[in-house]
Residue frames as a rotation matrix with the C-alpha (Angstrom) as fourth column:
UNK 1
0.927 0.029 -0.374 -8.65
-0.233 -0.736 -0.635 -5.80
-0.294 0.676 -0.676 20.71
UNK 2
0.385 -0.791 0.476 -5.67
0.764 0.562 0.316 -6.30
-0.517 0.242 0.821 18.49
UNK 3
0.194 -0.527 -0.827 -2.85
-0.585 -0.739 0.334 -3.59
-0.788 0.419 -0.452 16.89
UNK 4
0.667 -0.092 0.739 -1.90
0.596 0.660 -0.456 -4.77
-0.446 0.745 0.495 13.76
UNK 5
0.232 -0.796 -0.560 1.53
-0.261 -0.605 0.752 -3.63
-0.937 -0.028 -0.348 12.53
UNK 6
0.585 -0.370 0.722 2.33
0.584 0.809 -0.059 -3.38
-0.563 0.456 0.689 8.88
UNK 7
0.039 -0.780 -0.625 5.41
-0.429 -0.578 0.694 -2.46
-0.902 0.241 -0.357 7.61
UNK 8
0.605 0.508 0.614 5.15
0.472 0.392 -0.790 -2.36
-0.642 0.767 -0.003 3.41
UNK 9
-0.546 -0.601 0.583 6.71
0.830 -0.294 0.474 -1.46
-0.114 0.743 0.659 0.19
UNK 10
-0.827 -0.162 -0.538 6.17
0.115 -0.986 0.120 2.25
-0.550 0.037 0.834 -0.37
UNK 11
-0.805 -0.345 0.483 4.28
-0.258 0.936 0.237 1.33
-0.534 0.066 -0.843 -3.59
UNK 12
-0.622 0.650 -0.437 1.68
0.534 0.760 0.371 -0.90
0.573 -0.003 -0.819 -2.33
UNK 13
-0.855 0.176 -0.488 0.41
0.465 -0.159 -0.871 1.50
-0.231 -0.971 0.054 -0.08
UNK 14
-0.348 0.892 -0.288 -2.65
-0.925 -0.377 -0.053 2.90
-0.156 0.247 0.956 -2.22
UNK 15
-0.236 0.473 -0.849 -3.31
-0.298 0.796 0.527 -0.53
0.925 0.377 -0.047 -3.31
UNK 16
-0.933 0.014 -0.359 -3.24
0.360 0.024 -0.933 -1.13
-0.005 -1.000 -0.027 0.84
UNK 17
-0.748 0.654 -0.110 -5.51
0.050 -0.110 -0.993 1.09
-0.661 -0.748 0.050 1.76
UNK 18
0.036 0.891 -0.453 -8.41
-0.963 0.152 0.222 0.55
0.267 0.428 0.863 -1.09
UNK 19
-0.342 0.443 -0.829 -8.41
-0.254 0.806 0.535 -2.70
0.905 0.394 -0.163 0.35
UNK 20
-0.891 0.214 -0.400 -8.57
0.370 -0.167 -0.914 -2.10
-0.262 -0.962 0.070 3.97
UNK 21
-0.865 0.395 -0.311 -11.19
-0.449 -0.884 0.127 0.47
-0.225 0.250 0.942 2.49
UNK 22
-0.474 0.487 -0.734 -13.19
-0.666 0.347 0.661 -2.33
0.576 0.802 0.160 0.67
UNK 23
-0.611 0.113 -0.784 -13.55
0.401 0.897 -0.184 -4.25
0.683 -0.427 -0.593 3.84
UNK 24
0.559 0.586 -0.587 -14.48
0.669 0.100 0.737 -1.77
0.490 -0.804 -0.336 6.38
UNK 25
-0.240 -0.789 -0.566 -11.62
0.951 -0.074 -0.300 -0.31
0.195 -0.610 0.768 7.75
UNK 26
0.719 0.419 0.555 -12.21
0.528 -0.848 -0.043 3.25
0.453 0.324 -0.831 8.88
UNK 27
0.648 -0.721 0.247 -8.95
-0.727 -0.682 -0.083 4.43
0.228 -0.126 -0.965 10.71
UNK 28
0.312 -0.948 0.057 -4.87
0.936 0.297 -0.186 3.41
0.160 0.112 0.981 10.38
UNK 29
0.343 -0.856 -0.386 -1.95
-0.030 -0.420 0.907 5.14
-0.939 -0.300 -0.170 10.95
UNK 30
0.928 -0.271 0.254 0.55
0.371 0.628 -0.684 5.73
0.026 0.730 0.683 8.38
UNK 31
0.732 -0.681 0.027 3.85
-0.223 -0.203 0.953 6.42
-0.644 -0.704 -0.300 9.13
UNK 32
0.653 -0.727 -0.213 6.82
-0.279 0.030 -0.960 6.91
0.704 0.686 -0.184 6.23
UNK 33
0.506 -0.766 0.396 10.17
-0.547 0.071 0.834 4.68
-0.668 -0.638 -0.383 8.09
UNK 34
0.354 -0.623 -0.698 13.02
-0.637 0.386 -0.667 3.22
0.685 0.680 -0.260 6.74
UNK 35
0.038 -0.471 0.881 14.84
-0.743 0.576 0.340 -0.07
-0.668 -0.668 -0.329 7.86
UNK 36
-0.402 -0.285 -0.870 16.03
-0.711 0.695 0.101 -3.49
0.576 0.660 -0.483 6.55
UNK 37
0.596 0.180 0.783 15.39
-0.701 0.592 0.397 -6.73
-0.392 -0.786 0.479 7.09
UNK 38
0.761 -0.232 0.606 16.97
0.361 0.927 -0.098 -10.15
-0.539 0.293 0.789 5.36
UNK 39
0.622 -0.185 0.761 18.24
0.779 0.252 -0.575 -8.74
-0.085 0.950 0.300 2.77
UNK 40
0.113 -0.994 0.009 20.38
0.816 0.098 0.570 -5.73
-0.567 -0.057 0.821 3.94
UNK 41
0.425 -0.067 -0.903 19.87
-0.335 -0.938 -0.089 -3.29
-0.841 0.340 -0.421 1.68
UNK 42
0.675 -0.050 0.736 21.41
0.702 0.353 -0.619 -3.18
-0.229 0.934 0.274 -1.73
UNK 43
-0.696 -0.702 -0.152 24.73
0.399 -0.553 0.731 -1.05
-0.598 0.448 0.665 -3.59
UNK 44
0.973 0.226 0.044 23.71
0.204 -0.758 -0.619 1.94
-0.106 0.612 -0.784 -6.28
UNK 45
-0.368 -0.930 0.005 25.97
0.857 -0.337 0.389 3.77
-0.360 0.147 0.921 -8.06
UNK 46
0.804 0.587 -0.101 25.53
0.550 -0.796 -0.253 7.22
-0.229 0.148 -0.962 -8.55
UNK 47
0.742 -0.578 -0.340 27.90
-0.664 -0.563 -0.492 9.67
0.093 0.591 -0.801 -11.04
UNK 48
0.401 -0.816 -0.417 30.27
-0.350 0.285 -0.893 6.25
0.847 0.504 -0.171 -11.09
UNK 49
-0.733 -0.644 0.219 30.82
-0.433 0.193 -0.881 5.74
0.525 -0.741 -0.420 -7.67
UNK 50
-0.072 0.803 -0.592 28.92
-0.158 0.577 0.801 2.87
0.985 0.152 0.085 -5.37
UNK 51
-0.597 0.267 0.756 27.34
-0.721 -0.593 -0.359 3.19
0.352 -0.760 0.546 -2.41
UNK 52
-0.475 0.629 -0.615 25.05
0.608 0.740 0.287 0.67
0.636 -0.238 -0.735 -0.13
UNK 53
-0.191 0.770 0.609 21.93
-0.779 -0.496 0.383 2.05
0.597 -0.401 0.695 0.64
UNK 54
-0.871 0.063 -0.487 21.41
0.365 0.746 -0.557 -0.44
0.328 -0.663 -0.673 3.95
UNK 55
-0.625 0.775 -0.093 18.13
0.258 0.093 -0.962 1.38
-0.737 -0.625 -0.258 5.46
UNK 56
-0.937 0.118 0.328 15.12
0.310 -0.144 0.940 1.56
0.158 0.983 0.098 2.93
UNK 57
-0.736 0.622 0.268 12.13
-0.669 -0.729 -0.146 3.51
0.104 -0.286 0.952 2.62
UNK 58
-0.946 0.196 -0.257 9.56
0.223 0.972 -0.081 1.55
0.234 -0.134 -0.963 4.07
UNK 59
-0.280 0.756 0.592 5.70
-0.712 -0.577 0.400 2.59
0.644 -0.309 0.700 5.14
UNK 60
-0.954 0.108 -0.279 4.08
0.247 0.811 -0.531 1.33
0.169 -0.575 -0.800 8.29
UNK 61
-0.381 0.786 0.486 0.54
-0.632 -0.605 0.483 1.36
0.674 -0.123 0.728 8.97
UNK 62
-0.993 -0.087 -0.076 -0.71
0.037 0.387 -0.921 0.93
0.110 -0.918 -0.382 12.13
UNK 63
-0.251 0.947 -0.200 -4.74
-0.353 0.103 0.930 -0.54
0.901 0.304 0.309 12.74
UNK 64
-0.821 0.212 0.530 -6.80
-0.476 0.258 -0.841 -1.26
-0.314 -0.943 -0.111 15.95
UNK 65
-0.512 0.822 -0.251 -9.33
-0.623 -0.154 0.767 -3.80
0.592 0.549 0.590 15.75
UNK 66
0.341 0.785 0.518 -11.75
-0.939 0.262 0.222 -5.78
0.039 -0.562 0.826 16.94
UNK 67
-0.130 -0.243 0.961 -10.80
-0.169 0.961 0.220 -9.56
-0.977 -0.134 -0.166 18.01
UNK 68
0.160 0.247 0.956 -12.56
0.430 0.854 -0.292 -10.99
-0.889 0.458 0.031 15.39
UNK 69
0.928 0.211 -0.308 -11.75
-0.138 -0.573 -0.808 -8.42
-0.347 0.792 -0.502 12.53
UNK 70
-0.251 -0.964 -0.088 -7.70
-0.634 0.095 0.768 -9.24
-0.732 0.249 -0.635 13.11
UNK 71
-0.218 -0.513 0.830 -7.35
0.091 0.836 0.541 -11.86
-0.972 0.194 -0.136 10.77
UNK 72
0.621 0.707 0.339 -9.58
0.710 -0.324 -0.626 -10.78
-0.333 0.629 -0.703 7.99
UNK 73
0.891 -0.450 -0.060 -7.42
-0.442 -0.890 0.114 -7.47
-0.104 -0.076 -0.992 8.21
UNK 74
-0.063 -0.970 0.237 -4.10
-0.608 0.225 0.761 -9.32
-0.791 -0.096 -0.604 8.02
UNK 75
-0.051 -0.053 0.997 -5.16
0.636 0.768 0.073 -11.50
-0.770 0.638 -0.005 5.45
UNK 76
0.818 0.475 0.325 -6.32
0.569 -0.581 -0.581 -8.42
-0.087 0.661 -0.746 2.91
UNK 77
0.564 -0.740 -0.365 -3.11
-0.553 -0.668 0.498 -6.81
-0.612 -0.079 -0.787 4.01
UNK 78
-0.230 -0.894 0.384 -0.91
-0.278 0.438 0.855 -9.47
-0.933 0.090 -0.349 2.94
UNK 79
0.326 0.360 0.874 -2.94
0.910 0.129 -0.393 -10.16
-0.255 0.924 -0.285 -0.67
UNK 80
0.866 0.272 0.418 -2.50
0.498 -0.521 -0.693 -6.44
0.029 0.809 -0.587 -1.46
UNK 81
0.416 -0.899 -0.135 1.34
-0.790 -0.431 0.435 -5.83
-0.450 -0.074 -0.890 -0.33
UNK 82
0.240 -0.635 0.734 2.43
0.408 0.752 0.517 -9.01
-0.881 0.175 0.440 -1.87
UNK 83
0.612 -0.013 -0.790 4.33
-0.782 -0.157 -0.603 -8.57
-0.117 0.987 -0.106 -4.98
UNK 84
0.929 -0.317 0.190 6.94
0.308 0.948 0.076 -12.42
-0.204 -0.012 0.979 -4.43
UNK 85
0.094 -0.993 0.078 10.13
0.528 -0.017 -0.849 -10.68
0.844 0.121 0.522 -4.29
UNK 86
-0.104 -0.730 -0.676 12.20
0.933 0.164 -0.321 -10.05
0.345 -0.664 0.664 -1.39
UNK 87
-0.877 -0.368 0.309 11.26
0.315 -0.926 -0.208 -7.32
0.363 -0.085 0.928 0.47
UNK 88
-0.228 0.938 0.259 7.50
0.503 -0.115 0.857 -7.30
0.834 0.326 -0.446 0.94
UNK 89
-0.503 -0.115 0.857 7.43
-0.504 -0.766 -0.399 -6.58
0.702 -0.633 0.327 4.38
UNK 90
-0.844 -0.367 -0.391 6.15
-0.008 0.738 -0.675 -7.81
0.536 -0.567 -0.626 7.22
UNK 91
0.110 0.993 -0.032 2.94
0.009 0.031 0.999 -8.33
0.994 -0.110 -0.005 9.29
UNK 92
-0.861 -0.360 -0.359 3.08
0.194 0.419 -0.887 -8.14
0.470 -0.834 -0.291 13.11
UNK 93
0.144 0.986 -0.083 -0.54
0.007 0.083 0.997 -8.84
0.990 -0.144 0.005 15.61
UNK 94
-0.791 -0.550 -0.270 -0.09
0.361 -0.062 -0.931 -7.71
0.495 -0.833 0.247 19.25
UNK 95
0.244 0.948 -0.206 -3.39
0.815 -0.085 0.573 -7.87
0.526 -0.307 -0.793 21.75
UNK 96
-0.647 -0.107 0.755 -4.15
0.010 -0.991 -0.132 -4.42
0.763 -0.078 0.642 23.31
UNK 97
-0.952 -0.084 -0.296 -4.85
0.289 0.085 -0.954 -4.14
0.106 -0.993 -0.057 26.61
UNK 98
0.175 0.758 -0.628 -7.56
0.670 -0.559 -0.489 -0.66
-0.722 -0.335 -0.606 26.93
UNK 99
-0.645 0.099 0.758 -8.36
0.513 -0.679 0.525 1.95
0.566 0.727 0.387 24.28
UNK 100
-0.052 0.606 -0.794 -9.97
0.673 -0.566 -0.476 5.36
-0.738 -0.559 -0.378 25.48
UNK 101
-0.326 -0.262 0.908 -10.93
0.923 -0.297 0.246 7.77
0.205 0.918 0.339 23.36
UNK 102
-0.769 -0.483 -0.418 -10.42
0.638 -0.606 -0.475 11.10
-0.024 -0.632 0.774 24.59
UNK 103
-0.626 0.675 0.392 -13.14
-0.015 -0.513 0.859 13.16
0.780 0.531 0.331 22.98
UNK 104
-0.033 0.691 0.722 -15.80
-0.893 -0.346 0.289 11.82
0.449 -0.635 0.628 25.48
UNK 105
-0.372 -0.285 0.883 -14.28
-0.874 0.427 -0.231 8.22
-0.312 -0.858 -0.409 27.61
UNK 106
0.704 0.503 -0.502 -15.28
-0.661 0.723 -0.202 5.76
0.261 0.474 0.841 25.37
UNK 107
-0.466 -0.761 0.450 -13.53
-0.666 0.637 0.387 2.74
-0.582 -0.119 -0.805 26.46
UNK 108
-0.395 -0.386 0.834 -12.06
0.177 0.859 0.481 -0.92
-0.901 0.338 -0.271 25.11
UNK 109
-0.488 0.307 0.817 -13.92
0.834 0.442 0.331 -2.01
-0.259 0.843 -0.472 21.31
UNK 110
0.568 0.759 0.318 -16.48
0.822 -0.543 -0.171 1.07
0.042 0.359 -0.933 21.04
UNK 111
0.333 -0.473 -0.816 -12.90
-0.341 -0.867 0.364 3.81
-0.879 0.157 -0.450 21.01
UNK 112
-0.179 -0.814 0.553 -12.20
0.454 0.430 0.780 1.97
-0.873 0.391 0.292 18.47
């Protein structure tokens, strides 16, 4: 089983999940966070006076899947968060040990 971590423009996130949707997907996380990466943030001015906004609003959505579904899933992510400017966000694929699902002890691929 695999977690799939993606942190996205704000956005992109309906355009996200109708494609997760279009594939299959039936449960994510979503999770409003803010943070930089490369780029630092960015200055505003606001009534004349400038400011650097350094952490930005960011969405993360978090997916368990099957082995063989990761890639597929990361690949649909990254078509519908792209937009080619600085900032898109980031993918991250980390294997997952045991899943249980509490309800009634399903374990590993079938809590999913």
């Amino acid at each position: 089983m695999k977690k799939i971590e993606a942190i996205i423009q704000p956005h992109k996130l309906d355009e996200v999940k109708e494609a997760l949707i279009g594939i299959g997907v039936e449960g994510l996380t979503i999770s409003e966070v803010r943070g930089h990466g490369r780029q630092k943030g960015h200055t505003e001015t606001y009534r004349g006076a400038e400011y650097t906004v350094d952490l930005l609003p960011k969405v993360k959505l978090e997916i368990f899947a099957p082995d063989l579904r990761a890639e597929e899933i990361v690949r649909v992510i990254s078509a519908a968060a792209a937009s080619g400017k600085i900032g898109d966000g980031k993918i991250f694929v980390s294997s997952i040990e045991e899943a249980v699902r509490i309800r009634n002890g399903d374990r590993g691929e079938t809590a999913l």
